[in-house]
ROTOR-624696 format. One record per residue: chain; residue number from 1; x, y, z of N, C-alpha, C in turn. Coordinates in steps of 0.1 Angstrom, whole numbers. Layout:
# ROTOR-624696
+-------+------+-------+-------+-------+-------+-------+-------+-------+-------+-------+
! chain ! resi !   nc1 !   nc2 !   nc3 !  cac1 !  cac2 !  cac3 !   cc1 !   cc2 !   cc3 !
+-------+------+-------+-------+-------+-------+-------+-------+-------+-------+-------+
!     A !  NUM !     X !     Y !     Z !     X !     Y !     Z !     X !     Y !     Z !
...
+-------+------+-------+-------+-------+-------+-------+-------+-------+-------+-------+
# end
This chain:
# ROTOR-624696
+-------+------+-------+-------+-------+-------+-------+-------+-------+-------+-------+
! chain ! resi !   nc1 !   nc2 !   nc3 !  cac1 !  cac2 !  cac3 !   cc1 !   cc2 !   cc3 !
+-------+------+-------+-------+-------+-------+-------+-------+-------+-------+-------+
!     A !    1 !  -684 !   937 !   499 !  -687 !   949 !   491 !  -696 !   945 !   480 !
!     A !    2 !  -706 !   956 !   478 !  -714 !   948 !   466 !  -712 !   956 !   458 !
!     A !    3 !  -721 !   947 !   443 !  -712 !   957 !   433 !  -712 !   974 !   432 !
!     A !    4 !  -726 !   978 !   437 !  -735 !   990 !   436 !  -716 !  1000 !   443 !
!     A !    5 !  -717 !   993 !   452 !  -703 !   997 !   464 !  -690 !   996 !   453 !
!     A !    6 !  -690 !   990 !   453 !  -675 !   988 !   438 !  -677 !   998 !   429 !
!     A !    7 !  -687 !  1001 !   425 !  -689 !  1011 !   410 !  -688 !  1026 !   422 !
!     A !    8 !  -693 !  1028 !   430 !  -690 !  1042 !   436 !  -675 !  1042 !   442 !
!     A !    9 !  -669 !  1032 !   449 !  -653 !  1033 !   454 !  -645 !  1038 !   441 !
!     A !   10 !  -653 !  1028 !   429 !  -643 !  1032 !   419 !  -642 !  1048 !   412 !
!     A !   11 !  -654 !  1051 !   413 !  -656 !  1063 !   410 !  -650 !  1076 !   419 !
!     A !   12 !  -651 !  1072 !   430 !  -644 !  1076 !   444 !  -630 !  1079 !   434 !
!     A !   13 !  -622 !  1069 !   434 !  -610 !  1069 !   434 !  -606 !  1072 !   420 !
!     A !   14 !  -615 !  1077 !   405 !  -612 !  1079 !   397 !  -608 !  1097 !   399 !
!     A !   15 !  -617 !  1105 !   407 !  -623 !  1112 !   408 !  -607 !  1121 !   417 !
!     A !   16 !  -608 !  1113 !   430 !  -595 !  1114 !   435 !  -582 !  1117 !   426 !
!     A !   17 !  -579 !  1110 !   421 !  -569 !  1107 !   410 !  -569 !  1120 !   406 !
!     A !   18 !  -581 !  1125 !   395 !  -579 !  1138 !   384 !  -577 !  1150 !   395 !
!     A !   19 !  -586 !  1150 !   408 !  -581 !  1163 !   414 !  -570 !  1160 !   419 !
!     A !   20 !  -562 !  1149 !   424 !  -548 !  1151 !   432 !  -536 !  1154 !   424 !
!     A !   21 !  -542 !  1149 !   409 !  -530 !  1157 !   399 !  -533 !  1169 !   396 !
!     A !   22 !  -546 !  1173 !   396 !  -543 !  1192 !   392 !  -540 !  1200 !   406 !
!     A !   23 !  -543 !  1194 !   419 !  -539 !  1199 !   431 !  -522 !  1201 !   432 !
!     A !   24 !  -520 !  1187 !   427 !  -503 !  1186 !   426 !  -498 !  1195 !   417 !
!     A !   25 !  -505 !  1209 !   407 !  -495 !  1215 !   400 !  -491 !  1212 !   387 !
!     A !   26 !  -492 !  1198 !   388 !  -486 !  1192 !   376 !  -496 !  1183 !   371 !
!     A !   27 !  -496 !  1188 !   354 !  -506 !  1175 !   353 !  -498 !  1160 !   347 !
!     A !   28 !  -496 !  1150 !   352 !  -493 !  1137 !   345 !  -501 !  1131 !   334 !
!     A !   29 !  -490 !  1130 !   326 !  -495 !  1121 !   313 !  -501 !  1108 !   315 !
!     A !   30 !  -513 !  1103 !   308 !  -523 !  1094 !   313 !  -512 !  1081 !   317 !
!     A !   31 !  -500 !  1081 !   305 !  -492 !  1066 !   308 !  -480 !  1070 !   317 !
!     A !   32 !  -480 !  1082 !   323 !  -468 !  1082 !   340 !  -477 !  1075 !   351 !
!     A !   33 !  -467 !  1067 !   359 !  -470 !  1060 !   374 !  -475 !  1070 !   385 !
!     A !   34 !  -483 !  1067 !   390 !  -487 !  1077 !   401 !  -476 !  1081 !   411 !
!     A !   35 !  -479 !  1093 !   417 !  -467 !  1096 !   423 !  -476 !  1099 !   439 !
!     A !   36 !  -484 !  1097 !   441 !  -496 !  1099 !   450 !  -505 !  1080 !   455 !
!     A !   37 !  -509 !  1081 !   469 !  -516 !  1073 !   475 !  -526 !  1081 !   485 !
!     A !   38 !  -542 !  1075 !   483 !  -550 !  1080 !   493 !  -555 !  1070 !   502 !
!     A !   39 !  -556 !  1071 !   511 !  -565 !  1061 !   522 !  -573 !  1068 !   528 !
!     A !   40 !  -589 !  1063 !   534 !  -600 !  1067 !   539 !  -598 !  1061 !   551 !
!     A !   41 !  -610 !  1070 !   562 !  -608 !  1067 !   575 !  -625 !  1068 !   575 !
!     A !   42 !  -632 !  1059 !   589 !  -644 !  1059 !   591 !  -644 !  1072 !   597 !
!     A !   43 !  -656 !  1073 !   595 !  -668 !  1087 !   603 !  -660 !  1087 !   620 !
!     A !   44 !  -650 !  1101 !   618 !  -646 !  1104 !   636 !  -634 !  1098 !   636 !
!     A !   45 !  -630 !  1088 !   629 !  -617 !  1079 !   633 !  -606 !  1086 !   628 !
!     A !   46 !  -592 !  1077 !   634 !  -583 !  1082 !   628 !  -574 !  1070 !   630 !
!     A !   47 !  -582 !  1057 !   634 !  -576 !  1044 !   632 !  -571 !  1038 !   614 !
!     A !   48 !  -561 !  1036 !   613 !  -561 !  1033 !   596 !  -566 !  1018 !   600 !
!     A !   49 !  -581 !  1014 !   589 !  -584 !  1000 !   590 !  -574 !   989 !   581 !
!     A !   50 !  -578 !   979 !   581 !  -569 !   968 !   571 !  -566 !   971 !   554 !
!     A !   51 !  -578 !   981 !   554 !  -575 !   983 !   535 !  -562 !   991 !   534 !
!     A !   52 !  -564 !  1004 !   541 !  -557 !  1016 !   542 !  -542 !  1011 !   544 !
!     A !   53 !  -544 !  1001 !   555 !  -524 !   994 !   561 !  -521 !   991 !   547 !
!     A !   54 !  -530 !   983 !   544 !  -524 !   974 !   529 !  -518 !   984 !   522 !
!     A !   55 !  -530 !   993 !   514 !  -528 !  1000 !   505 !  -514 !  1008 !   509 !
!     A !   56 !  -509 !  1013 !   520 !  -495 !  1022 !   524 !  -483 !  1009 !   519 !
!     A !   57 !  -486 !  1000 !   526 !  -476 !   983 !   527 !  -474 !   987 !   513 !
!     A !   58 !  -485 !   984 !   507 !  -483 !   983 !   488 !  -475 !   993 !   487 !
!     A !   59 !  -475 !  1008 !   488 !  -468 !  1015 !   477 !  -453 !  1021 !   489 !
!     A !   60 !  -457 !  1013 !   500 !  -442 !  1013 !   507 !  -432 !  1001 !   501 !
!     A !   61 !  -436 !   988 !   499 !  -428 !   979 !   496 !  -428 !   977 !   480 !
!     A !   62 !  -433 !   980 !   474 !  -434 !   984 !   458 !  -443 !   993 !   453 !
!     A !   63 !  -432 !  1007 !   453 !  -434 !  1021 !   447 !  -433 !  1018 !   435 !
!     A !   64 !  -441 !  1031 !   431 !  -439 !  1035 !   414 !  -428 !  1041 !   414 !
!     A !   65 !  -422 !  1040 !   404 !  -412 !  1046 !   399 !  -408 !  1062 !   407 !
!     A !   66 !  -418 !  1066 !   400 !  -416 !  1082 !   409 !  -417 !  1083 !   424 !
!     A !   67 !  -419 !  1074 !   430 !  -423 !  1071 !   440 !  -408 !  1070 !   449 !
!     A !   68 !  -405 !  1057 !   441 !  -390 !  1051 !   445 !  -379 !  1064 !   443 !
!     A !   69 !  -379 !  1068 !   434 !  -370 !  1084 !   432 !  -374 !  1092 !   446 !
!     A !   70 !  -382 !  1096 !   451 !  -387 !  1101 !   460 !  -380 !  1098 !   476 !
!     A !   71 !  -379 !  1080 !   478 !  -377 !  1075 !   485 !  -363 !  1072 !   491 !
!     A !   72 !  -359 !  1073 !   478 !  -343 !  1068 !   479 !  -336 !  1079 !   489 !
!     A !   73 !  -329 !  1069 !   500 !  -322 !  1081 !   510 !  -309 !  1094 !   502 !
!     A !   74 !  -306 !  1095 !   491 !  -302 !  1103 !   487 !  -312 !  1116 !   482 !
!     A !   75 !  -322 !  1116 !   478 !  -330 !  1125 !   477 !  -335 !  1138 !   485 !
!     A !   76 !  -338 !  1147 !   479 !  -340 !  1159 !   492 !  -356 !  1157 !   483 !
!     A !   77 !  -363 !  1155 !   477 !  -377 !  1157 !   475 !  -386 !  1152 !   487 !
!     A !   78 !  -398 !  1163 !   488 !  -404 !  1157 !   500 !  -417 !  1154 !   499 !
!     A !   79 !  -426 !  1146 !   506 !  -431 !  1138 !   507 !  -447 !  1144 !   518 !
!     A !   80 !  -455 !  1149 !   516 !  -466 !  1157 !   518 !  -477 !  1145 !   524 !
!     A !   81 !  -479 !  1146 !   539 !  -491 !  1135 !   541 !  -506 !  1146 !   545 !
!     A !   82 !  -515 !  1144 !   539 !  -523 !  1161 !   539 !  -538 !  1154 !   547 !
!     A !   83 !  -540 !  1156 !   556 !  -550 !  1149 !   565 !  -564 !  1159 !   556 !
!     A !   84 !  -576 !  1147 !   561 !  -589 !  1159 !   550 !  -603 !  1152 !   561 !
!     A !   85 !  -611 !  1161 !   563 !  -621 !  1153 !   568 !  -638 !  1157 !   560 !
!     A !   86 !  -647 !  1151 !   567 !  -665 !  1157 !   553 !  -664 !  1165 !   563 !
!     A !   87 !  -680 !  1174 !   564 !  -682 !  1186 !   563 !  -693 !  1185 !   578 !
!     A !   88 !  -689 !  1172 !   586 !  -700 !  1171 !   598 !  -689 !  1180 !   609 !
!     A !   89 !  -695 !  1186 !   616 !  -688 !  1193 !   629 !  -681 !  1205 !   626 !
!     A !   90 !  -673 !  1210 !   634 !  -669 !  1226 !   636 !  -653 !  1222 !   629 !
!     A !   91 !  -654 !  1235 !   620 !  -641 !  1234 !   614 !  -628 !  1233 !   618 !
!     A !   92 !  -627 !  1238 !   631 !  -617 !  1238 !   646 !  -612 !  1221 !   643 !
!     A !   93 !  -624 !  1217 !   646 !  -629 !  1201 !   654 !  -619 !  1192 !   638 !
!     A !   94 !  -627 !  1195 !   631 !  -625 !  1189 !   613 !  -609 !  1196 !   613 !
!     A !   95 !  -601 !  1202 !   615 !  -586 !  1205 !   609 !  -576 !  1196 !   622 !
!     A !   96 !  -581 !  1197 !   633 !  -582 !  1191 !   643 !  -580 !  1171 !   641 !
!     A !   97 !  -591 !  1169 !   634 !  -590 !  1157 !   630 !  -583 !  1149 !   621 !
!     A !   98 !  -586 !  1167 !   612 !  -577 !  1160 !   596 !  -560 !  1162 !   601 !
!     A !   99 !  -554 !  1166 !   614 !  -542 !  1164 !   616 !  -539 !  1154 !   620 !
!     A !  100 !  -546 !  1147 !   628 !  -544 !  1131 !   636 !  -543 !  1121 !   626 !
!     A !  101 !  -558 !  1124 !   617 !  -554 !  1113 !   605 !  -539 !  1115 !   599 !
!     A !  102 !  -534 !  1125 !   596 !  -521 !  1125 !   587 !  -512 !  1122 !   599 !
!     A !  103 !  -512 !  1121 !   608 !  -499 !  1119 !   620 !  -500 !  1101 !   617 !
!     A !  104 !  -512 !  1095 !   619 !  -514 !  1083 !   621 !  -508 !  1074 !   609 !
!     A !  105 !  -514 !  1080 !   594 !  -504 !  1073 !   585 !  -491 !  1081 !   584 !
!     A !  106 !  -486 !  1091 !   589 !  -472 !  1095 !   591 !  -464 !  1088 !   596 !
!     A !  107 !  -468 !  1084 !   608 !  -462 !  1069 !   621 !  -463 !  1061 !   610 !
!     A !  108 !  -475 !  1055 !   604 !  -473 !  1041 !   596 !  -462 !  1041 !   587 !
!     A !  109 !  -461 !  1055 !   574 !  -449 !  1049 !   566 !  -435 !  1053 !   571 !
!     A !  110 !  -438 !  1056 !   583 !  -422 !  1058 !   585 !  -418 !  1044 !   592 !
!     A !  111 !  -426 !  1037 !   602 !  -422 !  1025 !   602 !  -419 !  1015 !   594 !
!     A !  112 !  -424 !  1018 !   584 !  -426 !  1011 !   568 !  -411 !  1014 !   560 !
!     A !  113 !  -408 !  1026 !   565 !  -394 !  1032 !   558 !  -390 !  1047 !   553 !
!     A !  114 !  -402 !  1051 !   552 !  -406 !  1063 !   546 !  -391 !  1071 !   555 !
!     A !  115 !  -386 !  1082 !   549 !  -379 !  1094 !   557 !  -384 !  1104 !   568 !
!     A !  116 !  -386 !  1104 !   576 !  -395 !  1110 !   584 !  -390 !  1127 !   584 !
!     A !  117 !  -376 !  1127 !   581 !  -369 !  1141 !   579 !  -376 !  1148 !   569 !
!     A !  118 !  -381 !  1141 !   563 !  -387 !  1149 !   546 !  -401 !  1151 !   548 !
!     A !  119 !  -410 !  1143 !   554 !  -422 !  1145 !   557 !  -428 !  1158 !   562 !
!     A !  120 !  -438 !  1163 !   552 !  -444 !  1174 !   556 !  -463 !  1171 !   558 !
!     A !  121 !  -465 !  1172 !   572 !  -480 !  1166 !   579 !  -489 !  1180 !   579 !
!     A !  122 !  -495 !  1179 !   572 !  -505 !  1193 !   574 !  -520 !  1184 !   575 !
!     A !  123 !  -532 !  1193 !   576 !  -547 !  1192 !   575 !  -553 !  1203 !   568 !
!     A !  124 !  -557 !  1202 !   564 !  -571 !  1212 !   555 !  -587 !  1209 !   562 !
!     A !  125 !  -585 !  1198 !   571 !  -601 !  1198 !   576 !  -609 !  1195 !   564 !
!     A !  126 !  -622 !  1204 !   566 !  -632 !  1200 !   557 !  -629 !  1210 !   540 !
!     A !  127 !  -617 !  1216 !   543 !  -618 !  1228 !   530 !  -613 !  1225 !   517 !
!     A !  128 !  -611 !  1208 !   515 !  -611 !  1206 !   503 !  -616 !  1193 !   497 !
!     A !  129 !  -633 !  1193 !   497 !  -637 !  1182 !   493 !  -637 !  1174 !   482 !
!     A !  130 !  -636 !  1159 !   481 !  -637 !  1157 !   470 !  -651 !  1153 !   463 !
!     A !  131 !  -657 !  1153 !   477 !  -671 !  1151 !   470 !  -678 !  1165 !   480 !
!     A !  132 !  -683 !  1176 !   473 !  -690 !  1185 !   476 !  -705 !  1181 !   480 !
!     A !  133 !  -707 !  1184 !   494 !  -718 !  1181 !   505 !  -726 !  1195 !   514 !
!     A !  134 !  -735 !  1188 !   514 !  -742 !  1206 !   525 !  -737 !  1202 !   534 !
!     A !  135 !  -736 !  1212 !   544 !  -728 !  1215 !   556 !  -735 !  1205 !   561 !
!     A !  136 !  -725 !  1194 !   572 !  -731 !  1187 !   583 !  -735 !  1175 !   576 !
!     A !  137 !  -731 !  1172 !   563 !  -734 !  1162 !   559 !  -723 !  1150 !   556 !
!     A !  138 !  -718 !  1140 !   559 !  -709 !  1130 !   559 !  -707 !  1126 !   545 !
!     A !  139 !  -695 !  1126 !   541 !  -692 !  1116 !   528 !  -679 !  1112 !   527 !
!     A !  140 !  -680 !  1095 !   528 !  -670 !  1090 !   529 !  -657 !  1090 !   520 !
!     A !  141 !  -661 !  1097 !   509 !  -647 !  1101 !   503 !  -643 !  1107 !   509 !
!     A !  142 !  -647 !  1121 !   515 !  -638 !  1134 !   523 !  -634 !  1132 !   533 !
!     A !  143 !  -633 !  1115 !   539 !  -628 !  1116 !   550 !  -610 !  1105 !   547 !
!     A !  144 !  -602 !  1110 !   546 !  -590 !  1108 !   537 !  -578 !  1115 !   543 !
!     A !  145 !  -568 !  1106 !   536 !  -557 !  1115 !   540 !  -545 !  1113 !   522 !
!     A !  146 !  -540 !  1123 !   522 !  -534 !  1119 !   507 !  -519 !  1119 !   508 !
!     A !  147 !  -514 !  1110 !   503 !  -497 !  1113 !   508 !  -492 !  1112 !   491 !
!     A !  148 !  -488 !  1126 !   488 !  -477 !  1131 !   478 !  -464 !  1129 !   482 !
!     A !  149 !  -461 !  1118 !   468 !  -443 !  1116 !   470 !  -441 !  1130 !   462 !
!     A !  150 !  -427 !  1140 !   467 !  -421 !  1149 !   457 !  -430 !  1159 !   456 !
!     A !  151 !  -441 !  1165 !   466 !  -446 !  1176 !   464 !  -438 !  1184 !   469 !
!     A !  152 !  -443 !  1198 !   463 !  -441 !  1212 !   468 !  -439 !  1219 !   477 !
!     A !  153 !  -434 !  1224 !   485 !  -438 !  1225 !   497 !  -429 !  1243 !   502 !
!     A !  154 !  -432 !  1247 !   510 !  -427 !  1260 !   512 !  -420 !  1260 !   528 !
!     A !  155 !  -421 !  1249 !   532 !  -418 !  1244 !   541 !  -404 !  1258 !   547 !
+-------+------+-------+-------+-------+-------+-------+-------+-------+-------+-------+
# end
């Protein structure tokens, strides 16, 4: 990765951060632990590559705090995996995909440990970007899936 690549992921994922906490309802104080993890998927895919395993491994085998509250088999809070894809192909096709991606890390953290009873798997497709694109145009931020410990849910 070069640096040019480092300064946009980071940005990527700053960016991420401030909208998945006003998405979440709640806004967190700058010094609370995240209560959220996002992983990206290539253009079409819905294979999780080696970063994405990690990054789940990581906050499956050492959560944050709110995380661990979340996790603990005594808990009823649930646990939101929200599939997202960019803005190339038919919206059908895009909600379509952004389900597969959330099923696929759904499988991962439940093997991991996750509760599967609590899990709520949805897609939004292309209808909530984080990087706003003309139609038909690819950006590898929007192709994601976001897993909320202790979200909301109407389930």
């Amino acid at each position: 990765m070069s640096a040019r690549q480092g300064r946009i992921a980071c940005a990527i994922i700053l960016t991420a951060s401030a909208l998945l906490m006003s998405c979440n309802g709640e806004q967190q104080a700058p010094s609370q632990e995240p209560n959220y993890a996002l992983v990206f998927f290539d253009s079409g895919s819905t294979s999780l590559n080696k970063q994405a395993k990690q990054k789940l491994s990581d906050v499956m085998l050492e959560p944050t705090e709110p995380m661990r509250a979340v996790l603990k088999p005594d808990s009823s809070r649930m646990i939101c995996v929200t599939g997202h894809t960019d803005a190339v192909g038919a919206e059908d096709q895009n909600k379509e995909l952004g389900q597969r991606r959330a099923v696929a890390v759904t499988k991962y953290i439940v093997e991991l440990g996750a509760p599967e009873k609590r899990i709520v798997v949805r897609s939004l497709g292309s209808s909530k970007p984080l990087v706003v694109t003309p139609p038909n145009t690819s950006a590898a931020a929007n192709r994601r899936v976001e897993v909320v410990f202790g979200c909301e849910t109407g389930r």
